[in-house]
C-alpha positions as a Markdown table, in Angstrom:
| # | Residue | x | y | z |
|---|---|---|---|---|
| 1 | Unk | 16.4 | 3.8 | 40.1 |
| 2 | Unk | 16.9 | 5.3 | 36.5 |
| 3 | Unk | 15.6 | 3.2 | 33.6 |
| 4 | Unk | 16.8 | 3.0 | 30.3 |
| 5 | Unk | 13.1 | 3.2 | 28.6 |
| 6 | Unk | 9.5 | 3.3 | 29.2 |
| 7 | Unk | 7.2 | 0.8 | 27.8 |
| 8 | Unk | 3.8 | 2.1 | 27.6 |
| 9 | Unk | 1.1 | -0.5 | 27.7 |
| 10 | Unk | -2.6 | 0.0 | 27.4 |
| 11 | Unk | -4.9 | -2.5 | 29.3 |
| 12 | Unk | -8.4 | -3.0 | 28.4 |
| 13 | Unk | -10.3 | -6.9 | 28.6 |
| 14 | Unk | -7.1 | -8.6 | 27.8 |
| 15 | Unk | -6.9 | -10.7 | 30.4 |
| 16 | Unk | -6.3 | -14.1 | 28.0 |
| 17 | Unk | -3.1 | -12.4 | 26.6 |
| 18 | Unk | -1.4 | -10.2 | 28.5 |
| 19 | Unk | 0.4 | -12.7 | 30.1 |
| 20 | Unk | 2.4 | -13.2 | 27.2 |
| 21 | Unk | 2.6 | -9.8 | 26.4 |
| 22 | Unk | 4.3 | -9.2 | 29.7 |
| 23 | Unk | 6.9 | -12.3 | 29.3 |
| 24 | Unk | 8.2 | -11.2 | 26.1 |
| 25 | Unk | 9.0 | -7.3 | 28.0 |
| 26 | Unk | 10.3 | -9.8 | 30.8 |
| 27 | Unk | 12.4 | -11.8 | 29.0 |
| 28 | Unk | 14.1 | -9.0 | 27.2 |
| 29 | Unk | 18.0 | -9.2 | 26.2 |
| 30 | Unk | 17.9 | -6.0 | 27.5 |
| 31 | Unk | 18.0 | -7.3 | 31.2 |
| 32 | Unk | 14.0 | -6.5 | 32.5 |
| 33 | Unk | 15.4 | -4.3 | 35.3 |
| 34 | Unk | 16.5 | -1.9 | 32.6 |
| 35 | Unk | 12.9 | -1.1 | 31.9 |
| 36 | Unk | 10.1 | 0.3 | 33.4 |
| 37 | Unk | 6.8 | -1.0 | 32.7 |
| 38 | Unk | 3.8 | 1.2 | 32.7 |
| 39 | Unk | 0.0 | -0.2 | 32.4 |
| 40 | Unk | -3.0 | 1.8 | 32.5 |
| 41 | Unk | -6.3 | 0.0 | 32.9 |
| 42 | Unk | -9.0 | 1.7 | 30.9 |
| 43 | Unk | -11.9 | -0.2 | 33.3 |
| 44 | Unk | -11.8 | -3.6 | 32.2 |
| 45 | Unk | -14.6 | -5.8 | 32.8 |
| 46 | Unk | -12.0 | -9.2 | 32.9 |
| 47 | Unk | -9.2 | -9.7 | 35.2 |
| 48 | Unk | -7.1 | -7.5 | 33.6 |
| 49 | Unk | -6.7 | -4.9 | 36.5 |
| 50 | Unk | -6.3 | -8.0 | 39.1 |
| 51 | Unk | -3.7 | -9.1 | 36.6 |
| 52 | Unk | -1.7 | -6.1 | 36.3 |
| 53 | Unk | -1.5 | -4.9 | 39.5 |
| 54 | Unk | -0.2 | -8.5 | 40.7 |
| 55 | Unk | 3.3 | -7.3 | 38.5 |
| 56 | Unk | 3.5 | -4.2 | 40.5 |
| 57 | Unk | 3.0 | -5.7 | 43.7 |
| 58 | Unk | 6.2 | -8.4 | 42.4 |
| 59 | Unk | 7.8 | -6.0 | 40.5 |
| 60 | Unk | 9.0 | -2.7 | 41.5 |
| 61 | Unk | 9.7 | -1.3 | 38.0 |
| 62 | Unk | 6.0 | -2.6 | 36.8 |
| 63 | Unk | 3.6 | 0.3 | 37.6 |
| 64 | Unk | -0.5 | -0.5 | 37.3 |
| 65 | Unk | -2.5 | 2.7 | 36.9 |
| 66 | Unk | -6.4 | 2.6 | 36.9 |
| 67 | Unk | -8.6 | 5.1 | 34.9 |
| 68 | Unk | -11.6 | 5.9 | 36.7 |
| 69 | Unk | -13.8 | 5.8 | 33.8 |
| 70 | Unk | -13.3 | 4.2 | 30.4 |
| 71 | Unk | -12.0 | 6.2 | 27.6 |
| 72 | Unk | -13.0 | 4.3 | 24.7 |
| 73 | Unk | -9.8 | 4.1 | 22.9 |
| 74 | Unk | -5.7 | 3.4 | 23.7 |
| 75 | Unk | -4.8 | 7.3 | 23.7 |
| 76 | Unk | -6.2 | 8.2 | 26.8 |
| 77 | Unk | -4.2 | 5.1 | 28.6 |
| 78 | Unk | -1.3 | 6.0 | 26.5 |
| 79 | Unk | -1.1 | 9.3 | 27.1 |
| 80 | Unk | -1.2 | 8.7 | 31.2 |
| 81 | Unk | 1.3 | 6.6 | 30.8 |
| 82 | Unk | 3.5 | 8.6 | 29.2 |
| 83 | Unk | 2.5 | 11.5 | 31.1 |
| 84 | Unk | 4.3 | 9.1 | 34.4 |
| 85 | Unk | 7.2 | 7.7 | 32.6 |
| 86 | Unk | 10.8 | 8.2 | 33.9 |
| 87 | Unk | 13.3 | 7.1 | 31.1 |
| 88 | Unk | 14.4 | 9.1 | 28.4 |
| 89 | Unk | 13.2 | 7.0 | 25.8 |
| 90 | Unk | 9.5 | 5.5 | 25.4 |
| 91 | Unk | 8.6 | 2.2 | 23.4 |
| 92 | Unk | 4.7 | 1.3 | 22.9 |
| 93 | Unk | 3.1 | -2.0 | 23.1 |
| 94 | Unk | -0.1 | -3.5 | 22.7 |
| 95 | Unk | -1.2 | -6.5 | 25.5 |
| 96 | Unk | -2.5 | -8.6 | 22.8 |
| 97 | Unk | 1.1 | -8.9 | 21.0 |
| 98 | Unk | 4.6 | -9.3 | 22.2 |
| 99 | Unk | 8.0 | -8.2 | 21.6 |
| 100 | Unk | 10.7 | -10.0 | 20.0 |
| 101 | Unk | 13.3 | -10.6 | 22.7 |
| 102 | Unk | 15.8 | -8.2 | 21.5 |
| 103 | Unk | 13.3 | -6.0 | 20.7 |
| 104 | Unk | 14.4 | -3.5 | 23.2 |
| 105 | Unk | 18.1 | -3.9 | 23.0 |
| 106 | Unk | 17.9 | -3.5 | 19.4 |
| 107 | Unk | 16.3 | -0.4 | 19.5 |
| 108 | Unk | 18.0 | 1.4 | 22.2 |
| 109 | Unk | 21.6 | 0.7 | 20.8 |
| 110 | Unk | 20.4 | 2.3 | 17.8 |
| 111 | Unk | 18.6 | 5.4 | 19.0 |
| 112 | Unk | 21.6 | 5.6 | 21.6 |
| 113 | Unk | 24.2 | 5.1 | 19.4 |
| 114 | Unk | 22.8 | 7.9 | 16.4 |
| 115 | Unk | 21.4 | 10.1 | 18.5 |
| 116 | Unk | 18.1 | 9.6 | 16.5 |
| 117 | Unk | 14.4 | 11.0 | 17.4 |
| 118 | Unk | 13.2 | 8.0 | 16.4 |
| 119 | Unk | 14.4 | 4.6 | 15.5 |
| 120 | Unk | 11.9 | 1.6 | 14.2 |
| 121 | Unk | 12.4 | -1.5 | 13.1 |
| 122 | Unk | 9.8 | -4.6 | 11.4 |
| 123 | Unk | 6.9 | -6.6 | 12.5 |
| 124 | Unk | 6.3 | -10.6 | 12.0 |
| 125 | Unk | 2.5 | -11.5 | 11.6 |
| 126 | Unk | 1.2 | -14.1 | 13.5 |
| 127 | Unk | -2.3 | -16.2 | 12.8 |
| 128 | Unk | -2.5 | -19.5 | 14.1 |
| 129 | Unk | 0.6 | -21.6 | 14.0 |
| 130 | Unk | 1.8 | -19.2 | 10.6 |
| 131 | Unk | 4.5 | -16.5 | 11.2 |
| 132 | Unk | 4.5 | -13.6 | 8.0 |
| 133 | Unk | 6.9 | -11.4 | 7.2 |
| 134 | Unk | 6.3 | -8.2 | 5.9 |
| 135 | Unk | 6.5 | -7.9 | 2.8 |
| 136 | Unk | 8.6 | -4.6 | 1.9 |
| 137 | Unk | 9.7 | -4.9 | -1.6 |
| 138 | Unk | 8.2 | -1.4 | -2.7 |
| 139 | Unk | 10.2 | 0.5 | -0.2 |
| 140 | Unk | 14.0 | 1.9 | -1.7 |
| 141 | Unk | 15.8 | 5.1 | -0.8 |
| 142 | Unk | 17.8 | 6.2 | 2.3 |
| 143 | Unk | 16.9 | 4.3 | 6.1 |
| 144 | Unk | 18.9 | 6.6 | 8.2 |
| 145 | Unk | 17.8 | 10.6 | 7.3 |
| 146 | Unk | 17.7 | 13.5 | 9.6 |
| 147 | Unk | 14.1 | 15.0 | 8.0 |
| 148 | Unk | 11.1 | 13.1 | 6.9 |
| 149 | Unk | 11.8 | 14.5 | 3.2 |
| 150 | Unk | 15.3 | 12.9 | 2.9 |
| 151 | Unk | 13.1 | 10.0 | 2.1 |
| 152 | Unk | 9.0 | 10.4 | 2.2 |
| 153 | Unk | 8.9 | 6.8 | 1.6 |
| 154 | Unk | 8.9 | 6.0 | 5.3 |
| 155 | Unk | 6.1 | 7.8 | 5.6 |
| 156 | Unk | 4.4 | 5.3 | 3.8 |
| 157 | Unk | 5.6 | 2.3 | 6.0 |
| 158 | Unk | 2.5 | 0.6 | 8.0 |
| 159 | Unk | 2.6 | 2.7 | 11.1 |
| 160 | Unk | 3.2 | 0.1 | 13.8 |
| 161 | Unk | 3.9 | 1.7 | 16.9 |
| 162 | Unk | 5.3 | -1.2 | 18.7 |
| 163 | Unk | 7.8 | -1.1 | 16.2 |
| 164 | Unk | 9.5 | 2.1 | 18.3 |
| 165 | Unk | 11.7 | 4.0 | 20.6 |
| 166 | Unk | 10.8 | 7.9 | 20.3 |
| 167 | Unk | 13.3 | 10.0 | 22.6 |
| 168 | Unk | 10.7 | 11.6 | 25.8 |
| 169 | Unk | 12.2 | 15.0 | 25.0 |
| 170 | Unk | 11.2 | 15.3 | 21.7 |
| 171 | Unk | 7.4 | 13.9 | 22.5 |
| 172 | Unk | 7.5 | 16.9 | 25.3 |
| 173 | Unk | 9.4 | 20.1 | 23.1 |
| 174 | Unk | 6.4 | 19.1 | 20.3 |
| 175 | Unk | 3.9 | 18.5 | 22.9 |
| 176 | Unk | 3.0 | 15.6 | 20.5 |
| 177 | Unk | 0.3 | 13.4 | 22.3 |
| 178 | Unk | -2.0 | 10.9 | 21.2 |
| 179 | Unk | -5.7 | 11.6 | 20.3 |
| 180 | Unk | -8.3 | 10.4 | 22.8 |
| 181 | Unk | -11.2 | 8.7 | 22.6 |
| 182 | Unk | -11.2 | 7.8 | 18.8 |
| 183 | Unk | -9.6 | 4.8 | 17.0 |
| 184 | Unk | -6.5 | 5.5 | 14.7 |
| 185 | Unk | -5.1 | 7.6 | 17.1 |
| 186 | Unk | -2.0 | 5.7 | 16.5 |
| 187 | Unk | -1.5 | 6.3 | 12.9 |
| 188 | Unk | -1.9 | 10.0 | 14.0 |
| 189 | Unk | 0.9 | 10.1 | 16.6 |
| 190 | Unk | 3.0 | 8.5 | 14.3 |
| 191 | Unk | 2.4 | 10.6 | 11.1 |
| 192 | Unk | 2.8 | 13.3 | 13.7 |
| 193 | Unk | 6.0 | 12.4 | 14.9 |
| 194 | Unk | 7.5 | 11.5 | 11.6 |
| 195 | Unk | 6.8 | 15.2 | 10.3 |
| 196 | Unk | 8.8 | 17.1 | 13.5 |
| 197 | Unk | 11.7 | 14.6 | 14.3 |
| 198 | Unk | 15.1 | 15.4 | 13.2 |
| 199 | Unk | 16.9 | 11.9 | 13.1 |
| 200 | Unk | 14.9 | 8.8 | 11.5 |
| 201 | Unk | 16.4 | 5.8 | 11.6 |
| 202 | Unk | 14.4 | 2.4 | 9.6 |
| 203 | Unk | 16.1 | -1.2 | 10.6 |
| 204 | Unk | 14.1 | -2.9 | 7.6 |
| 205 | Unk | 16.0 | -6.3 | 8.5 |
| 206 | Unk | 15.2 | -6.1 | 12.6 |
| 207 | Unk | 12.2 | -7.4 | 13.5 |
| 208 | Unk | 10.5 | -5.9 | 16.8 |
| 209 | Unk | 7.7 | -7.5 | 17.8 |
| 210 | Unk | 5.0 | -10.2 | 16.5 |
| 211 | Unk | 1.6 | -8.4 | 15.5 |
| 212 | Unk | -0.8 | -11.7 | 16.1 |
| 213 | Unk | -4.4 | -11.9 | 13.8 |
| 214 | Unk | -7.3 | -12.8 | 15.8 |
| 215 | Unk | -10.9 | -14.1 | 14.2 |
| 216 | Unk | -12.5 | -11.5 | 16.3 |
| 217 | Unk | -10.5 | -8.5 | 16.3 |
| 218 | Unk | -11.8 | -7.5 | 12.5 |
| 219 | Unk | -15.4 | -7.2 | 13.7 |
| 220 | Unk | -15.2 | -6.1 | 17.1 |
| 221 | Unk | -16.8 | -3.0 | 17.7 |
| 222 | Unk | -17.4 | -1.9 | 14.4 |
| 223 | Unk | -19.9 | 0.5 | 15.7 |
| 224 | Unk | -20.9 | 3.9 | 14.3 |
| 225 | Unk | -19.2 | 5.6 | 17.1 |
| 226 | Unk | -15.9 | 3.4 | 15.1 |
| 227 | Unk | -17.1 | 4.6 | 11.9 |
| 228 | Unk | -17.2 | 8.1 | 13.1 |
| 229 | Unk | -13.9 | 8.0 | 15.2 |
| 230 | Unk | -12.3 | 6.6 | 12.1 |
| 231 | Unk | -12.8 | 9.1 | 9.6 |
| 232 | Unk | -12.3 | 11.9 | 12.6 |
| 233 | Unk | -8.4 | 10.7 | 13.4 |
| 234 | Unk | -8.0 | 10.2 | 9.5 |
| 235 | Unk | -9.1 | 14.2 | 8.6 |
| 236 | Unk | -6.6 | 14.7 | 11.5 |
| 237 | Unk | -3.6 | 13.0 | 9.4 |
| 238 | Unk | -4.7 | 15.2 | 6.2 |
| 239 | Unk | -4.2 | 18.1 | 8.6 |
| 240 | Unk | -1.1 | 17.1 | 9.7 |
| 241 | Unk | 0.0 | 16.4 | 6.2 |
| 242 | Unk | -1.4 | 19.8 | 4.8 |
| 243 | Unk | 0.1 | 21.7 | 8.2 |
| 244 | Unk | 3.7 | 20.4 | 7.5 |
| 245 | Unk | 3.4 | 21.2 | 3.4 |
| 246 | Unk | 3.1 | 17.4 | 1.6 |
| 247 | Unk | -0.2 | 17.5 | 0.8 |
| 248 | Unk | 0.4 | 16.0 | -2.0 |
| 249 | Unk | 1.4 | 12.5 | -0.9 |
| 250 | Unk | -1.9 | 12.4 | 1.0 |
| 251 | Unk | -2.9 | 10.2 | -1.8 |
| 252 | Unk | -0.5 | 7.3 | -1.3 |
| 253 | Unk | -1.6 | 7.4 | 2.6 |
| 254 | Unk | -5.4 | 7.5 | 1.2 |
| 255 | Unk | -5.0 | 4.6 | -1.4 |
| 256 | Unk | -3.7 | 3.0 | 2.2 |
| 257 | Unk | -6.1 | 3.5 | 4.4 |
| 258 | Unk | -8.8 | 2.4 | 1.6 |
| 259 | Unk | -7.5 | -0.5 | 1.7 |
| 260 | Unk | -7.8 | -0.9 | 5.4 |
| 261 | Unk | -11.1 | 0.7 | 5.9 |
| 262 | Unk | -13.5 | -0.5 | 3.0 |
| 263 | Unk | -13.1 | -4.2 | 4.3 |
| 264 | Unk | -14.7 | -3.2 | 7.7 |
| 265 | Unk | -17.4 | -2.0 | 6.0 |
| 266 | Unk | -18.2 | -5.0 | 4.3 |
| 267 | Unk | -17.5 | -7.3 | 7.6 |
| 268 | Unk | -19.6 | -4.7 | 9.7 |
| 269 | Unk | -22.9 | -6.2 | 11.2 |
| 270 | Unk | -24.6 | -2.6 | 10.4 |
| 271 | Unk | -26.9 | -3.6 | 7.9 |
| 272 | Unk | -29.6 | -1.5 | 7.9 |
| 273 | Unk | -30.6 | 2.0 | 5.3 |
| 274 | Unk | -30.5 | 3.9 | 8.0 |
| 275 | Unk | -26.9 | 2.6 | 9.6 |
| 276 | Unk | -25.6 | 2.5 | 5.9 |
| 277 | Unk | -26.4 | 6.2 | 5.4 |
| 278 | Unk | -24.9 | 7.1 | 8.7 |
| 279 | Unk | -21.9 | 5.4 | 7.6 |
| 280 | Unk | -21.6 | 7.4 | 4.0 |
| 281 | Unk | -22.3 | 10.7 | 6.1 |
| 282 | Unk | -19.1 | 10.2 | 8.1 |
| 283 | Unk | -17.4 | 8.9 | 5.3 |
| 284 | Unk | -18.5 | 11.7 | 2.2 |
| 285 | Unk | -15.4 | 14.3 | 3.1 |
| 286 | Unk | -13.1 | 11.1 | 2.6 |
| 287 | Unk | -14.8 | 9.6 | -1.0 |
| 288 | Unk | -14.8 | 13.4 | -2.0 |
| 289 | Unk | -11.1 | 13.9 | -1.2 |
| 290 | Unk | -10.4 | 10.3 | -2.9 |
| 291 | Unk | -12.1 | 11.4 | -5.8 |
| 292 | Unk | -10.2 | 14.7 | -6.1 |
| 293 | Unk | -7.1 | 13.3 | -5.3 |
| 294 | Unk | -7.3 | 9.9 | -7.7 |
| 295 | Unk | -7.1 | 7.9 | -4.9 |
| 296 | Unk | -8.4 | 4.6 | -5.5 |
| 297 | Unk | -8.4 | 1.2 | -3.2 |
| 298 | Unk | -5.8 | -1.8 | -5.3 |
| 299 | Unk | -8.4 | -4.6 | -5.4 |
| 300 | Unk | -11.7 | -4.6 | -7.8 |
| 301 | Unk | -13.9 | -5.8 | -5.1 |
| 302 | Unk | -13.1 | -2.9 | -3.1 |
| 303 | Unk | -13.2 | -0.5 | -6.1 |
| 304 | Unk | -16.8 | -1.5 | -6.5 |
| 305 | Unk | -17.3 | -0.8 | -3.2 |
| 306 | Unk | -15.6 | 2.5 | -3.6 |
| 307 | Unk | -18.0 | 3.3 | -6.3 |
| 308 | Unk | -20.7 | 2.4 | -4.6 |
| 309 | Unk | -20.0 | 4.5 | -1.4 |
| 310 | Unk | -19.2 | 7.8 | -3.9 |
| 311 | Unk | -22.5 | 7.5 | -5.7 |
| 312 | Unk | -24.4 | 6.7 | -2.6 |
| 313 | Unk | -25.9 | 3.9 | -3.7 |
| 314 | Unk | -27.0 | 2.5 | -0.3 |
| 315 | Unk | -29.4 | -0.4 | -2.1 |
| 316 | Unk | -26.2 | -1.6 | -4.3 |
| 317 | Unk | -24.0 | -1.0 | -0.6 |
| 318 | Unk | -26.1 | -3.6 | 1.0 |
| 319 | Unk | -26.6 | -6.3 | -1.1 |
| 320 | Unk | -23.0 | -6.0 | -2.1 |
| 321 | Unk | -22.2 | -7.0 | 1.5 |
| 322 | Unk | -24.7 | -9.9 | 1.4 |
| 323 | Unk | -23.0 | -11.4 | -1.5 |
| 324 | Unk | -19.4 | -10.9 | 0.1 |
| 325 | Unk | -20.3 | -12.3 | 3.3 |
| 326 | Unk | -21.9 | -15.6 | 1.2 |
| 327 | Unk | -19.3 | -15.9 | -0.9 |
| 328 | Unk | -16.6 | -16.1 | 2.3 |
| 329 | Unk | -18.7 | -18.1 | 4.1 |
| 330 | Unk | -17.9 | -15.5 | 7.1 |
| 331 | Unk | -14.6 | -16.0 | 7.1 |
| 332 | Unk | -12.6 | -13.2 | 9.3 |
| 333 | Unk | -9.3 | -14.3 | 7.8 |
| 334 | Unk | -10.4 | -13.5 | 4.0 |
| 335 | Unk | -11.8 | -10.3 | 5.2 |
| 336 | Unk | -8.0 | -9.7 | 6.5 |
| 337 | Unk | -6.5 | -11.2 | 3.2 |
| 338 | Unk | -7.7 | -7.5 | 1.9 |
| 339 | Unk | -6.3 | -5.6 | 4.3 |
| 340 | Unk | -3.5 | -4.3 | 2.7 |
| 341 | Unk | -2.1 | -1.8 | 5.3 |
| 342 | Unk | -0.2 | -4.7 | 7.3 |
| 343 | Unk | 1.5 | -5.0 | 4.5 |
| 344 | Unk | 1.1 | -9.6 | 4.5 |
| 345 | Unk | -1.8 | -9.1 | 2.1 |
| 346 | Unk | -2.2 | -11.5 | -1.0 |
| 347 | Unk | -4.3 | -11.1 | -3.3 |
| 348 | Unk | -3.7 | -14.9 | -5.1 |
| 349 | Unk | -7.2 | -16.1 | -3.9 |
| 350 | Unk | -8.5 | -13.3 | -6.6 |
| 351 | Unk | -11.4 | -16.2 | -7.2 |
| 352 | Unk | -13.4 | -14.8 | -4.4 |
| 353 | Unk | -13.4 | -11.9 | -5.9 |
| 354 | Unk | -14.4 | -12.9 | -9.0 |
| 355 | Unk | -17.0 | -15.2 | -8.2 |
| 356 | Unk | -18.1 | -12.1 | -5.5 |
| 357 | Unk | -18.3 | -10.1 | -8.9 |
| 358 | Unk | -20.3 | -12.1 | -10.8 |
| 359 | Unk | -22.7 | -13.0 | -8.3 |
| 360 | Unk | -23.5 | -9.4 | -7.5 |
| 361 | Unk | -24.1 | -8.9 | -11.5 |
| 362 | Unk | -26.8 | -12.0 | -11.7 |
């Protein structure tokens, strides 16, 4: 049987959400027998392999691959997935969120209907009972463009790949694939795919699926071997950038990422002089390039920070995430509150940072 597109789903120790992951793909206006639904296990330690294979045994367009060894990251899962995909059009998603249930028929009306590369929509934040939406107002110019430069601002756009439907042919002429092993190797396929499509197609008003916050997925596994991954996938977008000539708007994707990154430094458990200095070894090529560039993060507490990491001020470093973390109290969701990338980030409770500020200066 032919489908009309490929979901891609990586599965690792998720075994207390994919359910609903897997009823939103189910329940999709679409009709569910229009889609083929691919899972690759990347050697869970939960139920999540049991789980999985118990839709392919009841479905017969659910297929459960298992890894032999774990890769350490979604690419590798991804890419296998991909690699086994039948439809002509591929849409991501992540077991820990789910789709909005016209998520699918949205898309591939859109991408059928304009003969696009690539057609994304929006994403609604979730945490707790309290739905977001993201907030957009910066972005103007042209949705619908043939070439990334008809309108770099959708470069810009938080990259979101369960946001999309990407045409299989076009992944396979580019021989664009994700990077393994590392995290942010799906801001990389994305920045990637945005630079070689012809057809670009932004439903700003079309939500796709629900991104949810969880209080442990900020400090999870913020490891050196994150640390390092990190700023390896991120030298792989300037590449990309400098490869496909718009090198100069690296500095709008660095002021970004900033953003994103600094607050896992401060909610990092790595608290030793040792661990810091690991951390501003992996890190220096970035602060340089920031520094060059005149990228900067947008909120003061982070700026410091910023400072901090450039002069290498590891004593300064550590007791500057002492003071944060008392001044939070720990909590995971303020840490969030600066993470501007999502693009739901306030900054109204600036009193933390103040009083953050002033403590540090005692």
């Amino acid at each position: 049987m032919s489908y009309k597109i490929s979901i891609v789903v990586p599965v690792y120790n998720v075994e207390k959400y994919i359910e609903t992951a897997f009823k939103s793909i189910k329940n999709q206006t679409i009709g569910f027998n229009n889609l083929e639904l691919i899972m690759v296990n990347d050697c869970s330690k939960d139920n999540s392999g049991k789980i999985i294979d118990r839709y392919a045994k009841e479905y017969d367009n659910c297929i459960a691959i298992h890894l032999n060894e774990n890769s350490g990251a979604a690419g590798r899962p991804r890419n296998v997935a991909i690699e086994n995909a039948s439809s002509d059009y591929i849409m991501f998603l992540d077991p820990d969120d789910y789709y909005e249930k016209n998520a699918c028929q949205t898309l591939y009306h859109e991408i059928i209907k304009e003969s696009k590369d690539i057609v994304f929509g929006n994403v609604i934040g979730k945490k707790g009972n309290n739905r977001f939406n993201m907030d957009l107002n910066w972005f103007e110019g042209k949705m619908n463009v043939e070439k990334i430069e008809d309108n770099i601002n959708i470069l810009f756009l938080p990259p979101s790949l369960s946001t999309k439907i990407i045409k299989r042919e076009f992944l396979i002429k580019n021989d664009i694939k994700f990077l393994e092993g590392v995290p942010g190797q799906d801001s990389v396929f994305v920045v990637e795919n945005l630079f070689n499509a012809n057809g670009i197609k932004f439903l700003m008003d079309n939500p796709i699926y629900t991104y949810v916050f969880r209080d442990d997925s900020i400090t999870n596994n913020l490891t050196l071997k994150y640390f390092k991954g990190a700023m390896f996938s991120l030298k792989e977008r300037y590449y990309l950038y400098e490869k496909h000539g718009y090198e100069e708007y690296f500095r709008i994707h660095a002021n970004s990422f900033l953003n994103f990154f600094l607050p896992k430094i401060l909610a990092t458990d790595l608290e030793s002089e040792d661990e810091i200095k690991e951390i501003l070894a992996y890190t220096r090529w970035f602060t340089n390039k920031c520094v060059e560039i005149g990228s900067k993060p947008s909120s003061n507490l982070l700026l410091l920070l910023f400072n901090l990491m450039v002069e290498g001020d590891i004593e300064n470093i550590l007791r500057y995430k002492k003071v944060f973390k008392q001044d939070i109290k720990g909590s995971i969701e303020d840490i969030a509150k600066l993470q501007s990338i999502k693009g739901w980030i306030s900054y109204k409770k600036r009193n933390i940072l103040e009083r953050t500020k002033k403590r540090f200066f005692k």
